[in-house]
C-alpha positions as CSV (number, residue, x, y, z in Angstrom):
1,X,-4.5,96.9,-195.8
2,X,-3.2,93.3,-195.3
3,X,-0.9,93.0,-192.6
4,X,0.3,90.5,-190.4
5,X,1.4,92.7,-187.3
6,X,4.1,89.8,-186.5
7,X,6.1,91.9,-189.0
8,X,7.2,95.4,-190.1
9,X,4.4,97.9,-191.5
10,X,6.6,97.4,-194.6
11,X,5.4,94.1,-195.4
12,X,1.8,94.7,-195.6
13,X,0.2,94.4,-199.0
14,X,-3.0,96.0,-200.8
15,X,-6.3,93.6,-200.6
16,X,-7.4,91.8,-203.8
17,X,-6.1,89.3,-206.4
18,X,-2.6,90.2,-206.5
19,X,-1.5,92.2,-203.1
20,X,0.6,94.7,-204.5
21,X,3.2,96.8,-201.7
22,X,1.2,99.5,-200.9
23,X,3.4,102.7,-201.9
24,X,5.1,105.0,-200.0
25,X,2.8,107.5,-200.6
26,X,-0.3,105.8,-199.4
27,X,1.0,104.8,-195.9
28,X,1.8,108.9,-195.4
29,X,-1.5,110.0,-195.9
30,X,-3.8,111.3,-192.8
31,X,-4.6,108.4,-191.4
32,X,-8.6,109.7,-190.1
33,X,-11.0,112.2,-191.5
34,X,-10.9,114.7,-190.0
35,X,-7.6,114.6,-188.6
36,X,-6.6,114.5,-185.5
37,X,-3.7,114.6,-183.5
38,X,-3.9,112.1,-180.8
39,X,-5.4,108.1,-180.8
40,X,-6.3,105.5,-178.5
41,X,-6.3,102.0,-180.0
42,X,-7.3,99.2,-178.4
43,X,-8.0,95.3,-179.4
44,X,-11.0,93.7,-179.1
45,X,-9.5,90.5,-177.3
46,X,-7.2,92.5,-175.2
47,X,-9.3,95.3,-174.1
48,X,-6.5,96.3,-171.5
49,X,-4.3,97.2,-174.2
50,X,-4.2,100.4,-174.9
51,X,-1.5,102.1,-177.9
52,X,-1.5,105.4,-178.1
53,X,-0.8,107.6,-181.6
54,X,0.0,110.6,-181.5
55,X,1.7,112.8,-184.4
56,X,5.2,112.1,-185.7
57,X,7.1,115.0,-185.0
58,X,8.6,114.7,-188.8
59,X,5.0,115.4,-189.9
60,X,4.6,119.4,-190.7
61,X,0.7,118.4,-191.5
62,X,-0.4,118.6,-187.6
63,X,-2.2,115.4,-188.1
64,X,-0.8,111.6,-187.9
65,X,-0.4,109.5,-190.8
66,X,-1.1,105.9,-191.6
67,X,2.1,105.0,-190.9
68,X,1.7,106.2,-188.0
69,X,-0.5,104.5,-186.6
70,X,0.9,101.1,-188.3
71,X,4.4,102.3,-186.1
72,X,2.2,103.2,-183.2
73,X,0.8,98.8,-183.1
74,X,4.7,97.7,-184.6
75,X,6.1,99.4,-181.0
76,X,3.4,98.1,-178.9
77,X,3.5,94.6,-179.5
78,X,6.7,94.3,-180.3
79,X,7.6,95.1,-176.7
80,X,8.7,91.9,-174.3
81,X,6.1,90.6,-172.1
82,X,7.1,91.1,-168.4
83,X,8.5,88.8,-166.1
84,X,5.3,89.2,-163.7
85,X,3.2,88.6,-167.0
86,X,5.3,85.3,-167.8
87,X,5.2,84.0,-164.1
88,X,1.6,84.1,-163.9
89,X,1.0,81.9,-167.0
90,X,0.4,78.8,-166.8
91,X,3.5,75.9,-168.3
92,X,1.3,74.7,-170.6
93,X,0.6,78.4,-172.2
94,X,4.2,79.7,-171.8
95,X,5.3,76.4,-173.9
96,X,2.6,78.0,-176.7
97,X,4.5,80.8,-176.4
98,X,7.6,80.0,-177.3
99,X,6.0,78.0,-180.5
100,X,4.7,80.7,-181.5
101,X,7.8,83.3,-180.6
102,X,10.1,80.5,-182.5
103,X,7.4,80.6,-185.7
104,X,7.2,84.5,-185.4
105,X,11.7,84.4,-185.8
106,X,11.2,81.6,-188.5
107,X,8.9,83.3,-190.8
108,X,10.4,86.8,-190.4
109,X,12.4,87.3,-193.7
110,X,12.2,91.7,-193.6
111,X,14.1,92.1,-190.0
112,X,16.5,89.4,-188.6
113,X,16.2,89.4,-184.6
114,X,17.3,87.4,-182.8
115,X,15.9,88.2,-179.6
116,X,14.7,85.7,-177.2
117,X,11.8,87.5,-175.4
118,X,8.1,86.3,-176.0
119,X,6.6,89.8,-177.2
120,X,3.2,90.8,-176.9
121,X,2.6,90.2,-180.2
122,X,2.9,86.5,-179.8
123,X,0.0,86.7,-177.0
124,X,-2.3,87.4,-180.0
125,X,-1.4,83.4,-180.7
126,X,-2.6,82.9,-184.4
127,X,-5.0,86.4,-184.7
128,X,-2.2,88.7,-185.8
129,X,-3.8,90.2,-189.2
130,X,-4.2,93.7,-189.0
131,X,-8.0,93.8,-189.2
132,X,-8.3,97.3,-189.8
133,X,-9.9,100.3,-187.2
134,X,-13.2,100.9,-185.9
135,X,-14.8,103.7,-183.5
């Protein structure tokens, strides 16, 4: 999957010459083998992260999808960094920030928002392709 994780799951394409959507269909398979119920993610350059998974309730499988877990990193870093967290950064990174929260806006064509909060997903800076999961 190619994703920037700036935007919705929706946007992310198939790898290859001509990044096709990636259908409905695929996205709502079980996401591991064998599934499972519950996941811990976490990212290599933020190791205190941690986004949990767990099974949609709309899911009569038992086991989380792929959408899922795309959901699962959307809500994460989608949510505002905390006023302790911005306080404790220095000017010269919280003017980054807002670059890169004002490039995030710009480039967002799926979902207007017009929010004004730096969001986790802007501390990633410029490393916010979905690289895919490891063990």
């Amino acid at each position: 999957i190619l994703w920037d994780m700036r935007f919705a799951p929706s946007t992310s394409r198939s790898p290859g010459e001509h990044r096709h959507k990636i259908p409905r269909g695929h996205v709502q398979k079980v996401a591991t083998e064998p599934g499972t119920r519950k996941m811990r993610i976490t990212i290599s350059s933020r190791p205190e992260w941690e986004i949990e998974v767990a099974q949609d309730s709309q899911n009569e499988r038992g086991f989380f999808s792929v959408e899922d877990v795309l959901c699962s990193i959307t809500d994460y870093l989608r949510r505002p960094i905390t006023t302790d967290e911005w306080e404790g950064m220095p000017s010269d990174r919280q003017k980054q920030l807002h670059l890169l929260r004002h490039d995030r806006l710009a480039d967002d064509v799926v979902e207007f928002n017009a929010d004004i909060s730096v969001r986790y997903v802007d501390l990633l800076g410029w490393k916010t392709v979905f690289g895919g999961l490891t063990p």
